[in-house]
C-alpha positions in Angstrom: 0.0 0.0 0.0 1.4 3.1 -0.5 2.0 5.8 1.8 0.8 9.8 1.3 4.5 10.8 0.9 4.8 7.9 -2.2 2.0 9.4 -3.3 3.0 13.2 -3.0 6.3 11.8 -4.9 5.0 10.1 -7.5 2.8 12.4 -9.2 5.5 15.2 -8.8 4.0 17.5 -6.1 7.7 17.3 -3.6 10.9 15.8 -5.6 11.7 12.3 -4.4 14.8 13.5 -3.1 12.9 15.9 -0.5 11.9 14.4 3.3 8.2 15.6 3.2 7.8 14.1 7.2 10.0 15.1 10.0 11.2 12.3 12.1 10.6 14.0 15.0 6.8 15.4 16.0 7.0 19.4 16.7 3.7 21.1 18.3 2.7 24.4 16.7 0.3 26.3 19.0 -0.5 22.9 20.6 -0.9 21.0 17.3 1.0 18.1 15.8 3.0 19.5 13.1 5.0 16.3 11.3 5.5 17.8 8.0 8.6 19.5 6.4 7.9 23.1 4.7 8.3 20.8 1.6 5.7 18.3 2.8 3.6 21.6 3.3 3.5 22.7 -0.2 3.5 19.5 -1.7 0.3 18.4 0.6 -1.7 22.2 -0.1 -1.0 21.5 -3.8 -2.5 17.6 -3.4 -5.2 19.6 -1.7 -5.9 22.6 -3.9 -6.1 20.0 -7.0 -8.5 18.1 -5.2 -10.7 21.1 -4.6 -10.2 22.3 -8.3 -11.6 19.0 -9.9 -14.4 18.7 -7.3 -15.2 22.6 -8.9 -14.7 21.0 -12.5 -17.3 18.4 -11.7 -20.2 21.0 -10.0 -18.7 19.2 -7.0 -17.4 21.8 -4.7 -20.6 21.9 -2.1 -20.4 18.3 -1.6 -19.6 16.5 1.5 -17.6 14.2 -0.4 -14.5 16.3 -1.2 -14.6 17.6 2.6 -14.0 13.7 3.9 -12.0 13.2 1.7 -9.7 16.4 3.1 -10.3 15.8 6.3 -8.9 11.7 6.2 -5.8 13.0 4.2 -5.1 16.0 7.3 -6.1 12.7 9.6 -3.1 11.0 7.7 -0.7 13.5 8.1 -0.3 13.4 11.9 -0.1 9.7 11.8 3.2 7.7 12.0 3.5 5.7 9.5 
């Protein structure tokens, strides 16, 4: 299975070279913060193509698009 940082690095949104996870969690104003600024901008562009194709599709009110978000930011403070 693959992981969100395969993912993230194989359809170009961080270079493979890039650590997108820190391997140490940090807490920003009392939140888990495990990503890199690389992971960061890779994850928002993920995120901001999501939201663009659920707006292609007449898409952007639905629920759907928001779970979907809301599992991948679940993902993102998991260690994996």
């Amino acid at each position: 299975m693959k992981t969100l940082e395969d993912i993230l690095k194989e359809y170009k949104f961080a270079p493979k070279s890039k650590q997108l996870f820190r391997k140490r969690r940090i807490y920003i104003d009392y939140l888990p913060d495990d990503m890199t600024k690389v992971g960061h901008k890779a994850y928002r562009n993920l995120i901001c193509l999501l939201y663009d194709i659920a707006h292609l599709l007449n898409e952007h009110n639905s629920n759907s698009i928001h779970r979907i978000v809301d599992e991948l930011d679940f993902i993102t403070t998991q260690n994996y």
